[in-house]
TILO-98686 format. One record per residue (C-alpha): z negated, x, y; residue number from 1. Coordinates in steps of 0.5 Angstrom, whole numbers, plus 500, padded with zeros to 3 digits. Last residue first. Example, Ala and Ser with C-alpha at 12.3 -4.5 7.8 and 13.67 -1.06 7.14 Angstrom:
@z->486 x->527 y->498 n->2
@z->484 x->525 y->491 n->1
END
This chain:
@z->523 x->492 y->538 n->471
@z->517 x->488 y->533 n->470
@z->511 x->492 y->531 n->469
@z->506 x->486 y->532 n->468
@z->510 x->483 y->526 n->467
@z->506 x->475 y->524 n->466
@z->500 x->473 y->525 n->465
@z->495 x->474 y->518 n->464
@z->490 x->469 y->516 n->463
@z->485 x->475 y->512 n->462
@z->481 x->473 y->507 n->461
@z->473 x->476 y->507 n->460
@z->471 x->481 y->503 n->459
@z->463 x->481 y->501 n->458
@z->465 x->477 y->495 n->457
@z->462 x->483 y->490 n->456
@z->458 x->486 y->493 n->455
@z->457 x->493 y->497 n->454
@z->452 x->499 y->497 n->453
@z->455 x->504 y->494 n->452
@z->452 x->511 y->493 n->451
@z->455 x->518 y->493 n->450
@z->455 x->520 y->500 n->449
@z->454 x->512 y->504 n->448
@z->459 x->507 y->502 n->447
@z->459 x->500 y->504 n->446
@z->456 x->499 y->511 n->445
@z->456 x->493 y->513 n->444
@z->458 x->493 y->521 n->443
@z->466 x->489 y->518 n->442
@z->467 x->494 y->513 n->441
@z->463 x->500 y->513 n->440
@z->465 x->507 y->511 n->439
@z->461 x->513 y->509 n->438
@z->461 x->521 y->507 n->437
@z->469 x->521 y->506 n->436
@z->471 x->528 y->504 n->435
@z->477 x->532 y->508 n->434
@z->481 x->538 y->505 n->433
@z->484 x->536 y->498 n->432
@z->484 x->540 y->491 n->431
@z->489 x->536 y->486 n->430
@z->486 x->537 y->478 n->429
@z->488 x->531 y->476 n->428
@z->493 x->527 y->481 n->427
@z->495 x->521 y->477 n->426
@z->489 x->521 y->476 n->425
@z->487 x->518 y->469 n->424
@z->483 x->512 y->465 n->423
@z->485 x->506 y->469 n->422
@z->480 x->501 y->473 n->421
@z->480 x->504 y->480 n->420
@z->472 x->508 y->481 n->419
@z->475 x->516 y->481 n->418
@z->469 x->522 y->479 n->417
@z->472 x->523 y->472 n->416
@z->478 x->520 y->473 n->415
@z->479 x->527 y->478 n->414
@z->482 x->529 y->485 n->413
@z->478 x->534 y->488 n->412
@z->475 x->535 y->495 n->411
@z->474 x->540 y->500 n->410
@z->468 x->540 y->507 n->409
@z->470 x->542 y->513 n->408
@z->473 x->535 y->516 n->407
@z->468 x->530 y->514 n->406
@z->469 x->523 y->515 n->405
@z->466 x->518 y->517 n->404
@z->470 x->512 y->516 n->403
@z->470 x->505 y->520 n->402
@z->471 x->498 y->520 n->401
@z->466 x->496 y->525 n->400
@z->472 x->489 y->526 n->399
@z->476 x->490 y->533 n->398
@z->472 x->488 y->539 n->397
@z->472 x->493 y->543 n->396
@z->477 x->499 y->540 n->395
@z->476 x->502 y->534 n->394
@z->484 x->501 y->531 n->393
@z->487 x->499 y->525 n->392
@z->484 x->492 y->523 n->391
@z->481 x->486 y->529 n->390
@z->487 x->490 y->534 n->389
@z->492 x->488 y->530 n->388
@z->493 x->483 y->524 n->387
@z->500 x->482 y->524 n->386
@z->503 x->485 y->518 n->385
@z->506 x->490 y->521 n->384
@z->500 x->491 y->527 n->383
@z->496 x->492 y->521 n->382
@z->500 x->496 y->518 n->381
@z->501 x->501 y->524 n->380
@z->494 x->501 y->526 n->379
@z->491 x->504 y->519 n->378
@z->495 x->510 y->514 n->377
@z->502 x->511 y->519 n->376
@z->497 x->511 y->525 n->375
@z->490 x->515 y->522 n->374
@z->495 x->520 y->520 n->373
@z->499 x->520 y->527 n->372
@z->493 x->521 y->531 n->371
@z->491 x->526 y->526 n->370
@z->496 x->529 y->528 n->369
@z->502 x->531 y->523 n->368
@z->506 x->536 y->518 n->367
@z->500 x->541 y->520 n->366
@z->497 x->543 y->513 n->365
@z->492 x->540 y->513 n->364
@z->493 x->534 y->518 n->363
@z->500 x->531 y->514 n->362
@z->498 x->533 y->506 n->361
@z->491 x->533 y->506 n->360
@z->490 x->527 y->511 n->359
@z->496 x->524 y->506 n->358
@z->492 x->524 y->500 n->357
@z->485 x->523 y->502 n->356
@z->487 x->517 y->505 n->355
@z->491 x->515 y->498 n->354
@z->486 x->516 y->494 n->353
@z->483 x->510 y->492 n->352
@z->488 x->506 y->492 n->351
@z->493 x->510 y->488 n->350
@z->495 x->508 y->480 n->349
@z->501 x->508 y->477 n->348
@z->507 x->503 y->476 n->347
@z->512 x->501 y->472 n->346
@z->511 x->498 y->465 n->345
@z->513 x->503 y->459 n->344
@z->518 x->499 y->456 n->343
@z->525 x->502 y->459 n->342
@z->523 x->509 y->457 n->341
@z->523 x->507 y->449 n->340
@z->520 x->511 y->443 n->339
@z->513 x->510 y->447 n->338
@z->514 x->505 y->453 n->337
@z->508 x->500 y->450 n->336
@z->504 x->507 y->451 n->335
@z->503 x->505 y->458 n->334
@z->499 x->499 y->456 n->333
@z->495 x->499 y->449 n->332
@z->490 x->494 y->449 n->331
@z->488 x->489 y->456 n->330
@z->480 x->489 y->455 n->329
@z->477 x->494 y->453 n->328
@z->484 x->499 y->455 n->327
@z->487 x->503 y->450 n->326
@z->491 x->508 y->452 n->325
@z->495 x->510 y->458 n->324
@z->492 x->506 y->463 n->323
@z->496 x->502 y->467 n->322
@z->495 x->502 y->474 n->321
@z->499 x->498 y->480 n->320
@z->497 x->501 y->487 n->319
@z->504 x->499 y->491 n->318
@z->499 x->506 y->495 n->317
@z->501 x->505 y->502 n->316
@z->504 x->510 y->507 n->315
@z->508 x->506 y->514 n->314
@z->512 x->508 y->519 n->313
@z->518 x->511 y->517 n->312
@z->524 x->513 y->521 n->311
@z->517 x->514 y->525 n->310
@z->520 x->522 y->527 n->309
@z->513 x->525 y->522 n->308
@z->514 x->520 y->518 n->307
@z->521 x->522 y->516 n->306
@z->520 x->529 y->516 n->305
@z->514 x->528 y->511 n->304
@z->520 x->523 y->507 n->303
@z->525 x->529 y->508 n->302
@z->520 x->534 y->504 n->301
@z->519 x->530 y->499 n->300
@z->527 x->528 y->498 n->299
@z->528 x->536 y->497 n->298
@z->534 x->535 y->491 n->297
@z->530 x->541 y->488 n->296
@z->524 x->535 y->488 n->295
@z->527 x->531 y->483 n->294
@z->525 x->524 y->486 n->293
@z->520 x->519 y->483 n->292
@z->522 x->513 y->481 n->291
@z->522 x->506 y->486 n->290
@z->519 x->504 y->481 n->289
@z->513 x->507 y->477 n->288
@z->514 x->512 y->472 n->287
@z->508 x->517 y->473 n->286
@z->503 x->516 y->468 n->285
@z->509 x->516 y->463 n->284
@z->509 x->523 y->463 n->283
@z->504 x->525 y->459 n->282
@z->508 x->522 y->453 n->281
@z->507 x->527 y->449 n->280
@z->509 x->533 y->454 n->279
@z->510 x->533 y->461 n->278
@z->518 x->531 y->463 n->277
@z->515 x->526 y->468 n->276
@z->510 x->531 y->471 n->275
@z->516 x->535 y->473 n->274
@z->520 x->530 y->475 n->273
@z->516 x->529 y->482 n->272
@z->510 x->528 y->485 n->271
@z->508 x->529 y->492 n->270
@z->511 x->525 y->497 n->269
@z->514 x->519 y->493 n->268
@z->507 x->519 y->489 n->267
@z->503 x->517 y->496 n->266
@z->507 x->511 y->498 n->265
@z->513 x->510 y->502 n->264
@z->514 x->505 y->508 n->263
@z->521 x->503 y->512 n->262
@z->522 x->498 y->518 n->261
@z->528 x->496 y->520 n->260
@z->528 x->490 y->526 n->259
@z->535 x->492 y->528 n->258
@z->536 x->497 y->535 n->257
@z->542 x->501 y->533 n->256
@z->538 x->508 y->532 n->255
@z->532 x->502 y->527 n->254
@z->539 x->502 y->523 n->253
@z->540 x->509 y->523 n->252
@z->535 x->511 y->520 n->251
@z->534 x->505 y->515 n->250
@z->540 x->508 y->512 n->249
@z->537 x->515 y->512 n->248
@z->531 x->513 y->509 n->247
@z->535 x->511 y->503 n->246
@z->539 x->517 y->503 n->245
@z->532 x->521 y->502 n->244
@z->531 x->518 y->497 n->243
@z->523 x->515 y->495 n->242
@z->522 x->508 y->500 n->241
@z->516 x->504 y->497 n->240
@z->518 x->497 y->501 n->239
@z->524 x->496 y->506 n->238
@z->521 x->491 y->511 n->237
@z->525 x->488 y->514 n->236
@z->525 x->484 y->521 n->235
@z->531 x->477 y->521 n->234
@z->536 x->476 y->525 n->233
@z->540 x->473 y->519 n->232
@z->546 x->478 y->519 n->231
@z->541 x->483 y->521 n->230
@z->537 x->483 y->515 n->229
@z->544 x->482 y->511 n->228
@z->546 x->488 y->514 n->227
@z->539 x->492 y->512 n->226
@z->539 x->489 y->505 n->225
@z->546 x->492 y->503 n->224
@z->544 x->498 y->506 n->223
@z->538 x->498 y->502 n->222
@z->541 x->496 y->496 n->221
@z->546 x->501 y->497 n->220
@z->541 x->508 y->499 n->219
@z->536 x->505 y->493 n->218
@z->542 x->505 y->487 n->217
@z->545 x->511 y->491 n->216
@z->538 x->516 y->489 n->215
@z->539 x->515 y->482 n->214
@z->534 x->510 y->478 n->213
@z->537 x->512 y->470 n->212
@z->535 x->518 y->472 n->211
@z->528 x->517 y->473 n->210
@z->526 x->512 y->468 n->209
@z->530 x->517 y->464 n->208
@z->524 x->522 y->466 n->207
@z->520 x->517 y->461 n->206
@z->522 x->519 y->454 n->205
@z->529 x->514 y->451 n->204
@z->535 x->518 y->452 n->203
@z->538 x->515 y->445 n->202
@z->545 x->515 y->448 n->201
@z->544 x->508 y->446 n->200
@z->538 x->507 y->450 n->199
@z->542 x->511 y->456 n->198
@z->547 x->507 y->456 n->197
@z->541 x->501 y->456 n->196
@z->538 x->504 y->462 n->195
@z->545 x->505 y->466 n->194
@z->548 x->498 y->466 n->193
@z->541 x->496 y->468 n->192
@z->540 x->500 y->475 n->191
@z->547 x->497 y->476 n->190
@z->545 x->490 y->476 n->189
@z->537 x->492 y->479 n->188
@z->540 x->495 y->485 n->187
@z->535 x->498 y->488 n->186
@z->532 x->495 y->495 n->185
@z->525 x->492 y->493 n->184
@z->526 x->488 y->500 n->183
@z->519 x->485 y->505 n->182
@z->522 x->480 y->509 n->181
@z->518 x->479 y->516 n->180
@z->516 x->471 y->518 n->179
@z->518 x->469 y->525 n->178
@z->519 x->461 y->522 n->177
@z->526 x->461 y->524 n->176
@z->528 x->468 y->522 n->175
@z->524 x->468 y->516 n->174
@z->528 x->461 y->513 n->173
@z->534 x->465 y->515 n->172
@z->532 x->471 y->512 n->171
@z->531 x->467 y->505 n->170
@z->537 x->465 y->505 n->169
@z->541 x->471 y->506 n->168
@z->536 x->473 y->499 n->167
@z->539 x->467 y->495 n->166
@z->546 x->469 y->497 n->165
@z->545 x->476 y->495 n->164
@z->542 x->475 y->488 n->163
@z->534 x->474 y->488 n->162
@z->531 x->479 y->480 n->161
@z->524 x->477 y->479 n->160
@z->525 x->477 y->472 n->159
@z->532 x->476 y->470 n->158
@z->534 x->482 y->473 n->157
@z->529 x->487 y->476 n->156
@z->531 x->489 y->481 n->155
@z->533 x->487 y->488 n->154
@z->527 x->484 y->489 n->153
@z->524 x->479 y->495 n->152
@z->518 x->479 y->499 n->151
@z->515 x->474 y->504 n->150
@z->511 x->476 y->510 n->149
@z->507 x->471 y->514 n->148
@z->502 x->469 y->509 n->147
@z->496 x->465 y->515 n->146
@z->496 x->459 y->512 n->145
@z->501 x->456 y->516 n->144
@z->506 x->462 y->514 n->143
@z->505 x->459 y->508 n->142
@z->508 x->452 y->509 n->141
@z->513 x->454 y->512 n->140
@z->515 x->458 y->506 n->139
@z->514 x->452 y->503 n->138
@z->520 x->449 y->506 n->137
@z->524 x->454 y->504 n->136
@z->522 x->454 y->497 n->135
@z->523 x->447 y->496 n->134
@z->530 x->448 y->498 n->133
@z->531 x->453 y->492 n->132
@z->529 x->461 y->492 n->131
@z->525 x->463 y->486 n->130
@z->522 x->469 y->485 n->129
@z->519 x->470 y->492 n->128
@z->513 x->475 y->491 n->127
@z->509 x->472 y->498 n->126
@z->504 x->476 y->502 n->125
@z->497 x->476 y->502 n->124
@z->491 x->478 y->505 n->123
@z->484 x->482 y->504 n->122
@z->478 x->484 y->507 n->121
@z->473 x->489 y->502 n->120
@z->470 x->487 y->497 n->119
@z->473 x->482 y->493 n->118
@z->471 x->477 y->488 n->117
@z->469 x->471 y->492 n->116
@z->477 x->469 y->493 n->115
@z->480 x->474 y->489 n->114
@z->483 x->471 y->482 n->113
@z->482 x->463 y->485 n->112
@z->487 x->465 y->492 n->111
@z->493 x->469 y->487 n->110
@z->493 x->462 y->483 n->109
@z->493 x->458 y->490 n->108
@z->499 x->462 y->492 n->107
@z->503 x->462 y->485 n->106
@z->502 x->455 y->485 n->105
@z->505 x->454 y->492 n->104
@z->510 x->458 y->491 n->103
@z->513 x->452 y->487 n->102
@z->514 x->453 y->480 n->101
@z->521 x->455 y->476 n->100
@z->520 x->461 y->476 n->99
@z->513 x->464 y->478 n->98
@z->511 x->465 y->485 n->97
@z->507 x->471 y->485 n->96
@z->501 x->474 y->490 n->95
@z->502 x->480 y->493 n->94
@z->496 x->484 y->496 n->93
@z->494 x->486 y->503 n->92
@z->489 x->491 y->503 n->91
@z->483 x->492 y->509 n->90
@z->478 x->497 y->508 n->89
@z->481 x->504 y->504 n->88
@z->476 x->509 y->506 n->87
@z->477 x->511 y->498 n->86
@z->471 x->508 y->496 n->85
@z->473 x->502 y->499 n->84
@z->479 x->502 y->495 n->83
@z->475 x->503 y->489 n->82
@z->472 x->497 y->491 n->81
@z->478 x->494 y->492 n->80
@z->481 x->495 y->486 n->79
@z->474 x->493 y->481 n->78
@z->473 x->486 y->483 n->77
@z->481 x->485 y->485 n->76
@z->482 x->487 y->478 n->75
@z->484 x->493 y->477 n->74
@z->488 x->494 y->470 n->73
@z->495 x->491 y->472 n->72
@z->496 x->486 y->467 n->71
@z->501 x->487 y->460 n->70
@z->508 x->484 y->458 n->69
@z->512 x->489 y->462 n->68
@z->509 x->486 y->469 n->67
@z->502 x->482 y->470 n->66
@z->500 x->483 y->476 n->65
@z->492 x->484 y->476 n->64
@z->491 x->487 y->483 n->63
@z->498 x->490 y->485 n->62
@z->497 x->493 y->492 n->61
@z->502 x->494 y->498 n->60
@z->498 x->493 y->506 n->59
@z->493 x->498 y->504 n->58
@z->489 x->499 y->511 n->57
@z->484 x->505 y->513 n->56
@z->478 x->504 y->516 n->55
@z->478 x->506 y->523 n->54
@z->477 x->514 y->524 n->53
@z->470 x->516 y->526 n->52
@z->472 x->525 y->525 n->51
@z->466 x->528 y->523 n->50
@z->462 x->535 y->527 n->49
@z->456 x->530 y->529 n->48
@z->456 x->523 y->526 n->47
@z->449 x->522 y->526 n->46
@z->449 x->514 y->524 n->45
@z->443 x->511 y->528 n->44
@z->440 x->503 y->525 n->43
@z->436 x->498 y->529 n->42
@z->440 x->501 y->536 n->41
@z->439 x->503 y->543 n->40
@z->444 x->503 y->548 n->39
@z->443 x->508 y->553 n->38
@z->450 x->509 y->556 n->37
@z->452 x->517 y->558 n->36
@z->450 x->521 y->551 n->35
@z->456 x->522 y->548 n->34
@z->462 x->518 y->551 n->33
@z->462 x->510 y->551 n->32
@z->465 x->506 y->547 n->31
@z->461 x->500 y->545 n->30
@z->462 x->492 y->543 n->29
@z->465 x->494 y->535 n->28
@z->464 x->487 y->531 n->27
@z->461 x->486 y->524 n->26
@z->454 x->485 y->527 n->25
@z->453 x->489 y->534 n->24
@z->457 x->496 y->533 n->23
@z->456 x->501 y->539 n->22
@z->460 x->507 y->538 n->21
@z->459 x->514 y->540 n->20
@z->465 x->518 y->543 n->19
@z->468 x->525 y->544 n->18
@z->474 x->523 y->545 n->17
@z->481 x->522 y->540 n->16
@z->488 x->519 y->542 n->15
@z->492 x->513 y->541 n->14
@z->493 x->513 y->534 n->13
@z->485 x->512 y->534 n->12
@z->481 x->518 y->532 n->11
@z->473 x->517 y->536 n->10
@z->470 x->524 y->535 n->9
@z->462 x->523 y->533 n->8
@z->456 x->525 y->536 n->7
@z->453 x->517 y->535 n->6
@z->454 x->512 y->532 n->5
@z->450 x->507 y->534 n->4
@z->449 x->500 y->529 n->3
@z->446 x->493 y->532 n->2
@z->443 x->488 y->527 n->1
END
């Protein structure tokens, strides 16, 4: 079936022009300008006054990840059709190898959870939890897969904890076989050390997640990352990065010509100690790690710069939900941390608003362009993460992932109205400028106003090439 959009403006990270598109089945096989071509089409979608953007691409979500001793609320069922609903139409979640088994069985076991189940495209990377000589080996094995990016923690002792030599060797392996190293970059021992003196001193409601987590734990370990990347000869790529003093490191790295690359997320930019410190518990909907930054210290305001100078190049979600009460299925989750900052589970939910999120926040209120809006949201991570130009931009030949999107018209954040498996918005109340009127994945058009039109298992599995975005 063949789909004209006409009348729209066509934003790429590359420009915008007054364009219609042509989509034939699931591939985009038509630019032209407004009315110049002649094409007709089975379907015709007016997209007079609306931005055509590429679909948006979340290249850091958590469906189903167990952590704090309960599971992620979303599953890939529910997480990717509420990401669909957002204008999200490819994610790249993280599958986890268990220590002490082979990063094989943790692939497979990620593959059974979502093949069949997603809604809209999806990969992987690789959670290495358990760095051997069999490991190394499997890393080989996945990159033939088509799982070319590999992530290691610097937090977290005990449970996915990688010491310093198991993290070199790592590098190594991925400056052989191409992959990109994905850093949680905290210094988890230190970080440990501070929580239970807290505990002790009887410092036990959220913000202490915060305080417990300072800015040089995240600015060190990313240093140290970044000097171990480079002793290796391998790309990194430093995940929701939230200090200022973090990004400077990754700053200078990328000044001096490395392979650094740094991504943040949406609650780094907009929330703060203040929602930590809400009351009765309230502010445990926002421990998520790395933590939110004290605003008085002005690490929001130097992410935006960030973006904006391409020291950061990427905005995802870690979309990772707990529900504050009692879930149907999965019981108390962020109230198991009541009485004890150091049990709530860490994550917070996003991938639903994110585009929404950061075209407020860049295009409304001047901090970016549009064409940047669309580059650190859709054709960067595609090109991080090898999928460029099938995910990230409308161009032909790449996959009809689109989004109408209604410049002039305001939207409000709320559980009420959102689709993510979790009982709050971390962003409730929250009027944003932009509204998705539809969005089609791979030419099948998913969400049209206020009616979802997908199915479970219309995603595909993406095998991924390795880093496009290489100096």
């Amino acid at each position: 079936m063949k789909t004209l959009i006409e009348n729209g403006t066509v934003i790429t990270h590359a420009g915008r022009m007054a364009a219609d598109l042509l989509i034939d089945g699931e591939t985009v096989v038509g630019i032209a300008a407004r009315g110049s071509h002649g094409w007709t089409a089975e379907r015709a979608i007016d997209a007079s006054g609306r931005y055509v953007l590429p679909g948006g691409v979340d290249v850091h979500t958590h469906m189903e990840l167990p952590f704090g001793g309960t599971f992620a609320s979303d599953d890939f069922e529910s997480g990717t059709r509420a990401a669909a609903w957002g204008g999200t139409t490819t994610i790249l979640d993280f599958a986890l190898q268990t220590i002490g088994e082979p990063m094989m069985a943790g692939y497979e076991a990620w593959r059974e959870k979502s093949d069949g189940n997603c809604a809209i495209d999806y990969g992987f990377h690789m959670i290495v939890s358990d760095v051997n000589e069999q490991t190394l080996k499997e890393m080989d094995i996945l990159m033939g897969e088509g799982v070319t990016s590999f992530k290691l923690f610097m937090a977290y002792p005990g449970v996915l904890y990688s010491d310093d030599g198991q993290i070199f060797m790592a590098m190594q392996k991925a400056a052989e076989n191409g992959a990109t190293i994905m850093m949680h970059a905290e210094n988890g021992i230190v970080i440990d050390v501070l929580r239970e003196q807290a505990i002790k001193r009887g410092e036990t409601d959220p913000i202490y997640h915060a305080v417990t987590r300072p800015p040089i734990t995240e600015a060190e370990a990313t240093h140290r990352a970044i000097a171990y990347a480079e002793l290796a000869g391998c790309p990194l790529y430093v995940v929701h990065m939230s200090a200022d003093e973090a990004v400077a490191e990754v700053a200078l790295a990328r000044d001096r010509g490395l392979n650094v690359f740094g991504e943040t997320c949406p609650q780094y930019l907009y929330l703060d100690w203040d929602n930590l410190r809400e009351p009765d518990f309230d502010g445990a909907k926002y421990v998520c790690s790395t933590p939110v930054r004290d605003r008085e210290a002005g690490h929001q305001e130097a992410l935006w710069k960030y973006l904006a100078t391409n020291d950061l190049q990427v905005i995802s979600t870690d979309h990772c939900p707990f529900c504050m009460n009692d879930h149907p299925t999965l019981g108390t989750q962020k109230r198991l941390g009541e009485g004890d900052f150091t049990k709530i589970p860490n994550g917070l939910p996003g991938v639903e608003e994110r585009m929404r999120l950061i075209y407020d926040g860049a295009v409304s209120d001047g901090r970016m362009s549009l064409e940047r809006f669309v580059e650190v949201c859709s054709a960067t991570p595609a090109k991080m993460f090898g999928m460029y130009p099938k995910k990230g931009t409308i161009a032909v030949g790449s996959d009809a992932d689109i989004v109408i999107w209604n410049p002039d018209t305001e939207s409000v954040m709320s559980v009420d109205v959102n689709h993510m498996d979790v009982d709050y918005s971390a962003y409730e109340g929250k009027t944003v400028q932009g509204k998705i009127e539809m969005v089609l994945s791979r030419g099948r058009v998913l969400i049209e106003g206020d009616t979802y039109h997908g199915s479970t298992g219309d995603g595909d599995f993406i095998a991924r090439d390795t880093n496009q975005y290489l100096i």
